[in-house]
SETOR-194051 format. One record per residue (C-alpha): residue in three letters; x, y negated, z negated. Coordinates in nm, 3 decimals, always signed. Last residue first. Layout:
// SETOR-194051
<Ala <X Y Z>>,
...
This chain:
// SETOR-194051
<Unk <-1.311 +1.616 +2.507>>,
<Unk <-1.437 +1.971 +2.479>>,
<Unk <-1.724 +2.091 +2.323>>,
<Unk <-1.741 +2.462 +2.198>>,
<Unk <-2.058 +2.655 +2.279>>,
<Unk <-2.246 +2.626 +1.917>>,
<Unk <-2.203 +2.830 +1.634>>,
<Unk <-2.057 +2.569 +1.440>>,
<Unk <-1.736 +2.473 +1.286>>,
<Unk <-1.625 +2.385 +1.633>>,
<Unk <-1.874 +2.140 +1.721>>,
<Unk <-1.574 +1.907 +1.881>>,
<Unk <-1.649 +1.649 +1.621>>,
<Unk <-1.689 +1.878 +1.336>>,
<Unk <-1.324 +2.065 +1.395>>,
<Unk <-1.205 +1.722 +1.431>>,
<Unk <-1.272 +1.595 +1.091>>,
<Unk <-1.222 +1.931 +0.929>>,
<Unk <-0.874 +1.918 +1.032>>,
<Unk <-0.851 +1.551 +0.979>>,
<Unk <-0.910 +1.625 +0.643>>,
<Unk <-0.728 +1.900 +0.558>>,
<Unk <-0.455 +1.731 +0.685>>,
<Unk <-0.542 +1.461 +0.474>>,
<Unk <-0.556 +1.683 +0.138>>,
<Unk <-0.219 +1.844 +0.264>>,
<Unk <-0.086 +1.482 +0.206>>,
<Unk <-0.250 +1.405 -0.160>>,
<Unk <-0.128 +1.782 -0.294>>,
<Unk <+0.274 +1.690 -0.154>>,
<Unk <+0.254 +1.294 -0.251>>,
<Unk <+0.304 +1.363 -0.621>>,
<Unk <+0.624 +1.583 -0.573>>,
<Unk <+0.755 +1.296 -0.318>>,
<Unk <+0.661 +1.004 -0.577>>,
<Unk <+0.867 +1.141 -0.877>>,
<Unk <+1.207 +1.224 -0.624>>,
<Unk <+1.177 +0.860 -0.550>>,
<Unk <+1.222 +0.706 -0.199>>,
<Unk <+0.864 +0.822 +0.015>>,
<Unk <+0.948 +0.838 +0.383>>,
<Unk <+0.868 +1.160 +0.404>>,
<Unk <+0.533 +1.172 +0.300>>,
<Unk <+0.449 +0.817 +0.442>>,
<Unk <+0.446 +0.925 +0.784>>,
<Unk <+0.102 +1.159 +0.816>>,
<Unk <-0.061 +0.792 +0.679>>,
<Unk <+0.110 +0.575 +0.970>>,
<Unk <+0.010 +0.636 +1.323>>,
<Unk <-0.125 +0.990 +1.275>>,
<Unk <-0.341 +0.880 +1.017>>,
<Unk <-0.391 +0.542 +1.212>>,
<Unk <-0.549 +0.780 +1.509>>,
<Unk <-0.815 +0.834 +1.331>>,
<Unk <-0.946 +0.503 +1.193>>,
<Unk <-0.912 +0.415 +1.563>>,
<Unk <-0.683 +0.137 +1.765>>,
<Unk <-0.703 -0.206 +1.726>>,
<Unk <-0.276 -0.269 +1.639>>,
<Unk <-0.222 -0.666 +1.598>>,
<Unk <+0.000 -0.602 +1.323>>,
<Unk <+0.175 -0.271 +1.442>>,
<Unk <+0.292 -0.426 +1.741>>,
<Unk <+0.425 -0.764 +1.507>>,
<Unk <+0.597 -0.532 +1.357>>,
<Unk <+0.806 -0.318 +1.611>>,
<Unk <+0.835 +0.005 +1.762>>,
<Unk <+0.431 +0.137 +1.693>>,
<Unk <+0.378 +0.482 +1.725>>,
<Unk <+0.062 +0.428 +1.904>>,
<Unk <-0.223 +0.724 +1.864>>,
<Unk <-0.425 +0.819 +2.174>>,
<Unk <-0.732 +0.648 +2.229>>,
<Unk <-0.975 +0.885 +2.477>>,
<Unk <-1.049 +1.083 +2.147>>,
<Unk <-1.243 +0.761 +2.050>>,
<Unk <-1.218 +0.812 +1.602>>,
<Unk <-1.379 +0.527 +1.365>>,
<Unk <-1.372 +0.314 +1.578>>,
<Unk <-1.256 -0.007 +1.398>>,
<Unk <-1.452 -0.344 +1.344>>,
<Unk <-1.191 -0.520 +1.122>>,
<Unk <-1.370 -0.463 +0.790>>,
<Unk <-1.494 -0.111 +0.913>>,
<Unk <-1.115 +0.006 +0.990>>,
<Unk <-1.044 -0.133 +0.591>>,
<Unk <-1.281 +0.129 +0.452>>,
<Unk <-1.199 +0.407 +0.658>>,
<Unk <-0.875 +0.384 +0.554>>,
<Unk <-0.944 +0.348 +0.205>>,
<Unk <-1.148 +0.668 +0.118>>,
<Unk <-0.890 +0.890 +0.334>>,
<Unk <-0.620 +0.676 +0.116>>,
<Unk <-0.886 +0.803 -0.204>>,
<Unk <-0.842 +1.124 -0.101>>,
<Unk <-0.518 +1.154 -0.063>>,
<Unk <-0.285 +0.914 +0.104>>,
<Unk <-0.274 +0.532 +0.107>>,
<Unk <-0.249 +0.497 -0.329>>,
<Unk <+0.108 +0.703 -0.267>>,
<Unk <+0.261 +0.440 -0.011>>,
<Unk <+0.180 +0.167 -0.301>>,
<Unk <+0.347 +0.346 -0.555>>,
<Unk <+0.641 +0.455 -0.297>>,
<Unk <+0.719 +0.104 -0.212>>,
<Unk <+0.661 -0.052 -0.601>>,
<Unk <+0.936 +0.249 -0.680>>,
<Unk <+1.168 +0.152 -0.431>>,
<Unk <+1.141 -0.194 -0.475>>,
<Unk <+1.254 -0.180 -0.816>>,
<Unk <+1.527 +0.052 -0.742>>,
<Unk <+1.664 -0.185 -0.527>>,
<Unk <+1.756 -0.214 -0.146>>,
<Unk <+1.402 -0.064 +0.025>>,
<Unk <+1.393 +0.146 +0.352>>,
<Unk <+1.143 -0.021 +0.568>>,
<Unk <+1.290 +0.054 +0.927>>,
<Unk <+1.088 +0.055 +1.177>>,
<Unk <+0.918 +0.300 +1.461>>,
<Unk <+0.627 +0.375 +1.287>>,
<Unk <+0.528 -0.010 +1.194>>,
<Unk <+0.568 -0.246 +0.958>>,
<Unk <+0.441 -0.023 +0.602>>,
<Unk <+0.495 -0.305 +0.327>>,
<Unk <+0.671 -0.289 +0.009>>,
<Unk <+0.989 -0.481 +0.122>>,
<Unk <+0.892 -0.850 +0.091>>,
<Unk <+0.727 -0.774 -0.229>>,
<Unk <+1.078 -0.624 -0.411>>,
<Unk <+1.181 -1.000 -0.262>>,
<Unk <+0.978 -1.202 -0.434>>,
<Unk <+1.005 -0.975 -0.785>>,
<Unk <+1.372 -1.058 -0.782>>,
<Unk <+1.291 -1.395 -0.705>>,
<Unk <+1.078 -1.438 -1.041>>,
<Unk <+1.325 -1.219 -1.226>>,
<Unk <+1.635 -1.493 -1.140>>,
<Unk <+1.367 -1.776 -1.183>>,
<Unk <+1.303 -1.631 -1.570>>,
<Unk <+0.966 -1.584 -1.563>>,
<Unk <+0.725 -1.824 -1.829>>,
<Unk <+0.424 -1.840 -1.590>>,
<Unk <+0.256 -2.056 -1.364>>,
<Unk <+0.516 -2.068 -1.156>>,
<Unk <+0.491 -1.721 -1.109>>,
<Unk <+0.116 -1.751 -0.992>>,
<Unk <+0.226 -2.003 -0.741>>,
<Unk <+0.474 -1.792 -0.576>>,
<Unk <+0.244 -1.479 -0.519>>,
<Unk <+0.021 -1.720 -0.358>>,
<Unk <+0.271 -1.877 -0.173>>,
<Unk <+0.453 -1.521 -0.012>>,
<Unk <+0.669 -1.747 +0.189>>,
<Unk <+0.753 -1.460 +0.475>>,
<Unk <+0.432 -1.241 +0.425>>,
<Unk <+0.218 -1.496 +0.483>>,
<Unk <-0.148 -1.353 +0.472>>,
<Unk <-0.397 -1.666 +0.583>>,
<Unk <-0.692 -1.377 +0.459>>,
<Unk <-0.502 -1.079 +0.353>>,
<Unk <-0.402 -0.795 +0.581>>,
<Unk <-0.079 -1.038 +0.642>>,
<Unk <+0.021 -0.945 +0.272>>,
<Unk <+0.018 -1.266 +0.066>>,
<Unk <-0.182 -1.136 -0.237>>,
<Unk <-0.096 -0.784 -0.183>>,
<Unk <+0.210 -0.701 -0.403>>,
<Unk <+0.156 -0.951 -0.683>>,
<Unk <+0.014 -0.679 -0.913>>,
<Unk <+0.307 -0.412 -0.799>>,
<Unk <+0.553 -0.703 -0.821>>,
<Unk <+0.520 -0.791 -1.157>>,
<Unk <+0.495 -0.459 -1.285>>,
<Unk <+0.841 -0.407 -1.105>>,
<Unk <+0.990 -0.690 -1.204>>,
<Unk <+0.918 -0.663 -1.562>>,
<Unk <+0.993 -0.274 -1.535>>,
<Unk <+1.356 -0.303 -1.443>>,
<Unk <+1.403 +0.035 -1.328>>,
<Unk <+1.421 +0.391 -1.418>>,
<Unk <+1.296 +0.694 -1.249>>,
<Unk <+1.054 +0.869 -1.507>>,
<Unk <+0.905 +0.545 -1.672>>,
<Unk <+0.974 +0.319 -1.316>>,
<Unk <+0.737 +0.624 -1.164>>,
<Unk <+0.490 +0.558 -1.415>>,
<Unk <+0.484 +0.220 -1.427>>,
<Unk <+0.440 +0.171 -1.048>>,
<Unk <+0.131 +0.416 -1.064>>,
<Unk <+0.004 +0.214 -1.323>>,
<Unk <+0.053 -0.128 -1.084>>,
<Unk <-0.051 +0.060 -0.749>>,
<Unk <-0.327 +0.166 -0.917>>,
<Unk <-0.435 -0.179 -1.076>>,
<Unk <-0.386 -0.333 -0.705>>,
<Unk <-0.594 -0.061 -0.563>>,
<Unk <-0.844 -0.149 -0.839>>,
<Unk <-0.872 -0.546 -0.739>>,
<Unk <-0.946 -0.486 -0.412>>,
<Unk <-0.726 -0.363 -0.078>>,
<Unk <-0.961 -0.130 +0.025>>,
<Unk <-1.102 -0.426 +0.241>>,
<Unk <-1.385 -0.527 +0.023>>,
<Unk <-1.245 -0.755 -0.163>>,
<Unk <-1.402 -0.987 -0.375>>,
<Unk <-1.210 -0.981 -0.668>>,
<Unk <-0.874 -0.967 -0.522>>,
<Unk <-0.766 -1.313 -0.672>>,
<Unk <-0.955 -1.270 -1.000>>,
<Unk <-0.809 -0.946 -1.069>>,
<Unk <-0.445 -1.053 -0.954>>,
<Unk <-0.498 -1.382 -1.222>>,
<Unk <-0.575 -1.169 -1.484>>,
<Unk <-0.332 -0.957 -1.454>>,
<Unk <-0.065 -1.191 -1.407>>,
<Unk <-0.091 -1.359 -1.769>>,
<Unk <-0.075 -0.966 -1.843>>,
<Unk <+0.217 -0.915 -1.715>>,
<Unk <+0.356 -1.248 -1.883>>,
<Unk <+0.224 -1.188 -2.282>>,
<Unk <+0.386 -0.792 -2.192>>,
<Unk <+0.704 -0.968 -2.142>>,
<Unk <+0.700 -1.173 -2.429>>,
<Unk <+0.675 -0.872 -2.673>>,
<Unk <+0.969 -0.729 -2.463>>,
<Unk <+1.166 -1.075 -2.513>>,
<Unk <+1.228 -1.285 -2.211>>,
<Unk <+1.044 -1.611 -2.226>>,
<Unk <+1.155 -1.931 -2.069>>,
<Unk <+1.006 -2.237 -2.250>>,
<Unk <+0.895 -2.491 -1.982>>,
């Protein structure tokens, strides 16, 4: 196979990708479809435009990003084959193919109490693009989204939140659409790596606590001129 590496060449593999990301996520209904891939990806972009980074990698990872995530279907975050087998397909250089592998290994959330801080630029910015498409309105829209698919609550005030201390806690985590703004979406904020993500996230995180302020205001009648419910 002809290795390609030219810019020209570049954009022939990205989209190559494309296509094949679209068609993969297609169906989704999870919040974790086609068009948060293609946000993540522009987002991605973006920062790597005002940050700096290899962009091949990192537009290749922001489309691949989800494909083997353990949200997914057979998800195997360790061997990432689906990601694999769409880079095989391709003309990437094996040195840019594993560099995207690993940027993917590093994107996702594991849990409250762990440590996800990336080791490259690259997957610092495909991190914080993907961290940035959970908040805001259009997290809100998400997270509600992908607690239906597994059969959520969408809030039981008798279910406090779980700071999770390890993966495999956060993984099989059942608890409320609520509480996982607490347990994760509140977080991301400050654990965001580039300077360009943090000024974004500031609106899209007082948006949630708006939110959840409303959110709870309604469910104990307090925005009414009812007696006041307590639970």
């Amino acid at each position: 196979m002809c290795l390609l590496d030219s810019k020209n060449d570049n954009q022939i593999i990205v989209n190559q990708v494309l296509q094949l990301a679209r068609d993969f996520h297609s169906s989704d209904t999870t919040g974790h479809d086609w068009w948060h891939v293609y946000r993540v990806w522009q987002m991605a972009k973006h920062i790597a435009e005002q940050e700096g980074a290899k962009l091949l990698v990192v537009e290749l990872a922001a489309l691949l990003h989800d494909m083997d995530d353990h949200k997914m279907p057979d998800g195997d975050e360790e061997n990432l084959p689906n990601a694999r087998r769409i880079l095989q397909g391709v003309s990437v250089q094996p040195s840019t193919a594993n560099a995207v592998f690993e940027v993917i290994k590093q994107v996702s959330f594991k849990g409250a109490g762990v440590d996800t801080k990336p080791a490259s630029p690259e997957a610092c910015i495909v991190q914080d693009a993907d961290r940035l498409d959970a908040i805001g309105a259009i997290g809100v829209a998400r997270a509600f989204a992908y607690g239906g698919s597994k059969r959520r609550q969408i809030y039981n005030p008798e279910s406090k939140p779980n700071f999770h201390t390890s993966y495999e806690e956060y993984k099989s985590s059942t608890g409320s659409t609520l509480n996982h703004f607490y347990e994760k979406l509140f977080l991301l904020k400050d654990r965001l790596n580039t300077s360009t993500a943090k000024s974004i996230a500031e609106h899209r995180h007082c948006f949630m606590q708006q939110f959840v302020e409303q959110f709870l205001e309604e469910w104990n009648m307090k925005d009414t001129d009812s007696k006041q419910t307590n639970y």
